[in-house]
C-alpha positions as CSV (number, residue, x, y, z in Angstrom):
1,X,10.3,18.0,25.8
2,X,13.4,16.0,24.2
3,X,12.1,12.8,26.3
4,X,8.3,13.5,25.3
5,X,9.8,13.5,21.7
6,X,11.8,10.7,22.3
7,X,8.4,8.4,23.3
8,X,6.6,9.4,20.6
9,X,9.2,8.6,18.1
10,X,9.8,5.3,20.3
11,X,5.5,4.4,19.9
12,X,5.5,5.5,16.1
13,X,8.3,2.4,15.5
14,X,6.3,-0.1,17.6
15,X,3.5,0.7,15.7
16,X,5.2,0.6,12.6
17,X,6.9,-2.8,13.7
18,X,3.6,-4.3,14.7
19,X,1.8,-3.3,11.5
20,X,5.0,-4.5,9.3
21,X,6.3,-7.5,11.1
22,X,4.2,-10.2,9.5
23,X,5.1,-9.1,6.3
24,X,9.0,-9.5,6.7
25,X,8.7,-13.6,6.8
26,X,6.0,-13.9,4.3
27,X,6.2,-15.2,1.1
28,X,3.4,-14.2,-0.6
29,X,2.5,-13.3,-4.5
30,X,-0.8,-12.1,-5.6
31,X,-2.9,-13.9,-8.6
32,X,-3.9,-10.9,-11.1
33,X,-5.1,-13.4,-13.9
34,X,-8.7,-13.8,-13.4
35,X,-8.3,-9.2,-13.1
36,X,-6.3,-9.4,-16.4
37,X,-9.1,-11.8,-17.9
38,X,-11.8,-9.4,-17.2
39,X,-10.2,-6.2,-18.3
40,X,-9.2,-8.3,-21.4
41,X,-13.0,-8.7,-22.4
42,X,-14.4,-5.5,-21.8
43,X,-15.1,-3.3,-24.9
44,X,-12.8,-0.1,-25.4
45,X,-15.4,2.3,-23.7
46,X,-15.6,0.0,-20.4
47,X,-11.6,-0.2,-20.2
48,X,-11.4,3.5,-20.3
49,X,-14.4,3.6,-17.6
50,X,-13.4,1.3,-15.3
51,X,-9.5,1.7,-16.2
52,X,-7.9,-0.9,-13.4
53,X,-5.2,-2.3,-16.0
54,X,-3.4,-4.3,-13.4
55,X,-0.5,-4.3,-15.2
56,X,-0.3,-0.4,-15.1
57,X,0.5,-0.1,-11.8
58,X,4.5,0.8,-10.3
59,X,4.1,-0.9,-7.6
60,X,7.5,0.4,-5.7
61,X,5.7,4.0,-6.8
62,X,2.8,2.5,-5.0
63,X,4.3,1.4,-1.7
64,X,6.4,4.5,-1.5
65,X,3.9,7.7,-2.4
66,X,0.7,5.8,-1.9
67,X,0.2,3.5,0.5
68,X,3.1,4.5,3.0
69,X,2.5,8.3,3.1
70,X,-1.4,7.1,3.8
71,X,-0.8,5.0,6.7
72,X,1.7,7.7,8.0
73,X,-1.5,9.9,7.8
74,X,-4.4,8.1,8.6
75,X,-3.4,5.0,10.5
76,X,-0.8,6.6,12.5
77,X,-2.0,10.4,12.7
78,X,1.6,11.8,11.5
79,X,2.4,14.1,8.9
């Protein structure tokens, strides 16, 4: 049993590794501005309608109880 745990916790970091690895070199950083422009133009109403304020979002908050806890569940089937 110990062992059959062992290889499960053993595939979960591969796949973990495999999903991740790329982002560990890159160098990346995402252009909001043409996102900020639009939200910028639309009338009150449509902001509160369509609220995706860019500059709202945590993004470590994100990451952490968002998109990690997701992909735990329905990428890798844990949790």
């Amino acid at each position: 049993r110990k062992v059959n745990l062992l290889e499960a916790t053993l595939d979960q970091i591969a796949t973990l590794t495999d999903i991740y690895s790329a982002y560990t070199t890159l160098d990346c950083e995402f252009e909001t501005g043409n996102m900020q422009t639009l939200f910028g133009e639309m009338s009150e109403e449509d902001k509160r309608t369509y609220n995706f304020d860019v500059n709202r979002i945590n993004w470590p908050e994100y990451v952490q109880e968002i998109h990690i806890p997701g992909l735990k569940r329905h990428v890798l089937k844990i949790g």
